[in-house]
C-alpha positions in Angstrom: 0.0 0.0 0.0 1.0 3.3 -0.7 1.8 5.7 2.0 1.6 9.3 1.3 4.3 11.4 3.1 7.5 13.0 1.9 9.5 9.9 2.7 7.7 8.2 0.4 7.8 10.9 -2.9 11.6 11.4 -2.3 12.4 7.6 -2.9 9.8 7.3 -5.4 11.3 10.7 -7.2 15.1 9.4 -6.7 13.7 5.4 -8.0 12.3 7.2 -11.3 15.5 9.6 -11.9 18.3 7.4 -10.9 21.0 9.6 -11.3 20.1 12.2 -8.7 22.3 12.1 -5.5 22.4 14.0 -2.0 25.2 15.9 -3.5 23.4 16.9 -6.2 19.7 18.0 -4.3 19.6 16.8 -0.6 15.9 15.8 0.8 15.6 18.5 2.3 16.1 20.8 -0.8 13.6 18.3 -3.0 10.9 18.8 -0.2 10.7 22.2 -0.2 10.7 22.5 -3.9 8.1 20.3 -4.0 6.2 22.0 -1.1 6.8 25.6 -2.4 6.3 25.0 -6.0 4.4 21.6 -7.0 2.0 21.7 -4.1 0.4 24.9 -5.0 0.2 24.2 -8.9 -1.3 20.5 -8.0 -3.7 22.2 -5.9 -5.3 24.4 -8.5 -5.7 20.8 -10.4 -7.0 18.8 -7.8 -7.5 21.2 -4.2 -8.1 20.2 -0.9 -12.0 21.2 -0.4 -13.1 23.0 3.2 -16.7 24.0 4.2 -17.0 26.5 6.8 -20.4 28.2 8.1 -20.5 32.2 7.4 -22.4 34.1 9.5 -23.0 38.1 10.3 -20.4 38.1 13.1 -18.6 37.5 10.0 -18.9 41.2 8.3 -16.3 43.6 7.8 -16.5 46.7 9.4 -17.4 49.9 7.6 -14.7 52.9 6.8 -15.8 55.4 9.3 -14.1 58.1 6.8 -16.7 57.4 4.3 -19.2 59.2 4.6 -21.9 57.1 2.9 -21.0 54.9 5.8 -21.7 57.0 8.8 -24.8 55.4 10.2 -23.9 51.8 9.3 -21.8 50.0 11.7 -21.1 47.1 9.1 -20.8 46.6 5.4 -24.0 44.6 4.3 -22.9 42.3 1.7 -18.9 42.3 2.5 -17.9 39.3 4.9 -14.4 38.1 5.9 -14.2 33.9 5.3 -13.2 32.3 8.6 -9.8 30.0 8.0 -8.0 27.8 10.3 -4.4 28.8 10.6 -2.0 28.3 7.8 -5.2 27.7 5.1 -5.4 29.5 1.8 -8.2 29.5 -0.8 -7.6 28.8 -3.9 -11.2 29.7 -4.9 -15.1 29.4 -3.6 -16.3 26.8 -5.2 -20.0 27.2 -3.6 -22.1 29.3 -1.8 -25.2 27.5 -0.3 -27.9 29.4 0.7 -31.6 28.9 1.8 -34.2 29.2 -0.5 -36.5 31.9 0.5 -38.9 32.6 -2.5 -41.8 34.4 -1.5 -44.8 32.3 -0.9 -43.2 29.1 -0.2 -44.8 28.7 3.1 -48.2 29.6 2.2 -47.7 27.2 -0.4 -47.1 24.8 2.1 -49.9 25.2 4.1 -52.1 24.8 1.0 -50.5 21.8 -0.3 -50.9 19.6 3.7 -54.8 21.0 4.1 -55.3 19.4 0.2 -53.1 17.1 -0.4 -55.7 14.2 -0.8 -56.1 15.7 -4.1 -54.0 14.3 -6.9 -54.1 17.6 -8.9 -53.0 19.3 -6.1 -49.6 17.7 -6.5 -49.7 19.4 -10.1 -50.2 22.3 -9.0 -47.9 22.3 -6.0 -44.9 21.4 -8.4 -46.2 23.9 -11.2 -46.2 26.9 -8.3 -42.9 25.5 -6.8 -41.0 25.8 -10.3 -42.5 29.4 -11.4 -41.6 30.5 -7.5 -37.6 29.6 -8.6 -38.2 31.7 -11.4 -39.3 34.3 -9.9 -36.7 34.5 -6.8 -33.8 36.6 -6.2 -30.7 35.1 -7.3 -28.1 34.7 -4.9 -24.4 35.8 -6.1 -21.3 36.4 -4.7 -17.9 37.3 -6.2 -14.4 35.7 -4.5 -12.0 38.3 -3.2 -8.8 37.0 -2.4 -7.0 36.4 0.2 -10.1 36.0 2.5 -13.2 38.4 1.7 -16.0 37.6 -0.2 -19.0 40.2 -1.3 -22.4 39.2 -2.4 -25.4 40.8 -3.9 -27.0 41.8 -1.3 -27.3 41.6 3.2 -27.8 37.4 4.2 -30.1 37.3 7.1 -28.9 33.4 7.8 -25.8 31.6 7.7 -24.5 30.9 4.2 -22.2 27.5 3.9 -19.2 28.4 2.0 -17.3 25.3 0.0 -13.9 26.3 -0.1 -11.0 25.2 -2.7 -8.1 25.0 -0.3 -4.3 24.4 -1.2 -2.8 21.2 -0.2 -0.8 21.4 3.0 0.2 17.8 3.4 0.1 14.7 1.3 -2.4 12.8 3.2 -5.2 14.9 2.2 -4.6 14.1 -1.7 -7.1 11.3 -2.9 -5.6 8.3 -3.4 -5.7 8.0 -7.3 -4.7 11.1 -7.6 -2.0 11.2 -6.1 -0.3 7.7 -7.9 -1.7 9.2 -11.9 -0.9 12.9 -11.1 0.6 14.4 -8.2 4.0 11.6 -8.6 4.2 12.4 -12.5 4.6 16.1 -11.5 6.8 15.8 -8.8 9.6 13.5 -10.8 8.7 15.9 -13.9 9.4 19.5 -11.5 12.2 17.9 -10.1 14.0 16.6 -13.0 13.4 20.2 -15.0 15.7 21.5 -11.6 18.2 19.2 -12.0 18.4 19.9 -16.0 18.5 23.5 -14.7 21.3 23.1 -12.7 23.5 20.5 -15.0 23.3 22.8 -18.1 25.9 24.9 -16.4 28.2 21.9 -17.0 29.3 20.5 -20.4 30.3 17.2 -18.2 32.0 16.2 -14.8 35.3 14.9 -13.7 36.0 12.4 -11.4 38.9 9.7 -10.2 37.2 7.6 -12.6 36.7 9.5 -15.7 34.6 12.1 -17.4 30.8 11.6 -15.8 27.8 12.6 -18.2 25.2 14.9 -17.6 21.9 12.7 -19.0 20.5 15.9 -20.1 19.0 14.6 -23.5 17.6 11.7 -21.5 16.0 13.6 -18.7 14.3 15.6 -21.4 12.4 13.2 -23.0 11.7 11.3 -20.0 10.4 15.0 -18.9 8.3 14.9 -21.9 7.2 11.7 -21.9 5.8 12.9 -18.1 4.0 15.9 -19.4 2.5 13.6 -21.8 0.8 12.0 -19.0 -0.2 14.7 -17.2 -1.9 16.3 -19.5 -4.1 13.2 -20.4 -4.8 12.5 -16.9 -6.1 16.5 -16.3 -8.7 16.2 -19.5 -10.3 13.8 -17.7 -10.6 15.0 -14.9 -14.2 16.3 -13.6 -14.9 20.1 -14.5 -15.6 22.2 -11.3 -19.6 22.0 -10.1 -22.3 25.0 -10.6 -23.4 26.9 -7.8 -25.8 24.8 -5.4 -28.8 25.5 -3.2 -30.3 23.5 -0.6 -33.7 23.7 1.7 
């Protein structure tokens, strides 16, 4: 079974490239490469996914300098996201709100007194469908790092579904992580190594003139990006926005 930590990429990496040695890039140096650089460009691919509850303790205060802001103490439809510590967003994916379309409880209480009646149902799924019509729709618009601004004031929590960036391997799904995340981790790492080695026209050594493997570390690069590629068109586009009751 595969175990997803950084023990476990650097021997897989170092397995694939075969010529790359602690001299060359140390652990230490591969991890943080990978952390600083492949992490964050996996993540817009395939993110970690957060859902936190937004509320109006939520709102950002008004600018008591502007003076359309005098009498308001906060900003209607301008809310800060709540994040643990050391999250980022890579984007909201979702905002779910209530539905609220006017006349949907007296609706309701019409539909329990006659519900014996078969045509009622008709009708109850007719009104239903013109009442989505008719509502308000709900937007909002993602302003990085952390605020997000909607349409107008929400009287009731909203739950947010957050695009996070990866922080540790563990939370990359399985599959994923063996068809993508591996392929661009070897592919990063040996585009640094051909970065550093093409300062070089060859090494010396007690034992001779040691070549650089550049040609073959390109096409094994391309071969890689080959890969990636056809795993990402398959992948599943990102959902539309969502309600629920």
């Amino acid at each position: 079974m595969i175990i997803q930590n950084w023990n476990h990429i650097t021997s897989y990496i170092r397995s694939q490239i075969g010529s790359i040695n602690e001299l060359e890039i140390s652990d230490d140096e591969l991890i943080n490469h990978l952390r600083d650089h492949v992490l964050p460009e996996f993540s817009i691919f395939s993110p970690a996914k957060l859902w936190v509850l937004l509320s109006e303790c939520d709102r950002v205060p008004v600018n008591p300098l502007d003076p359309d802001m005098q009498d308001k103490t906060y900003d209607e439809d301008t809310y800060t996201i709540p994040l643990p510590e050391d999250v980022e967003i890579v984007n909201v994916e979702n905002a779910y709100f209530r539905k609220g379309a006017a006349g949907d409880d007296a609706f309701r209480e019409y539909s329990h007194i006659y519900q014996s009646d078969p045509r009622d149902t008709v009708m109850n799924n007719t009104f239903t469908t013109m009442m989505d019509y008719l509502k308000t729709v709900q937007y909002y618009e993602y302003l990085p790092p952390n605020t997000i601004l909607f349409g107008h004031s929400i009287s009731e929590g909203i739950i947010l579904e957050l695009h996070v960036y990866h922080v540790k391997l563990e939370t990359i799904k399985r599959d994923i992580y063996t068809n993508l995340f591996r392929h661009m981790a070897v592919k990063s790492i040996i585009e640094m190594i051909i970065a550093n080695r093409s300062k070089f026209q060859q090494l010396s050594s007690p034992f001779g003139e040691i070549g650089l493997n550049i040609e073959f570390l390109e096409r094994k690069a391309e071969k890689l990006e080959q890969k990636i590629e056809e795993f990402q068109s398959w992948m599943p586009p990102n959902k539309m926005a969502a309600w629920i009751e």
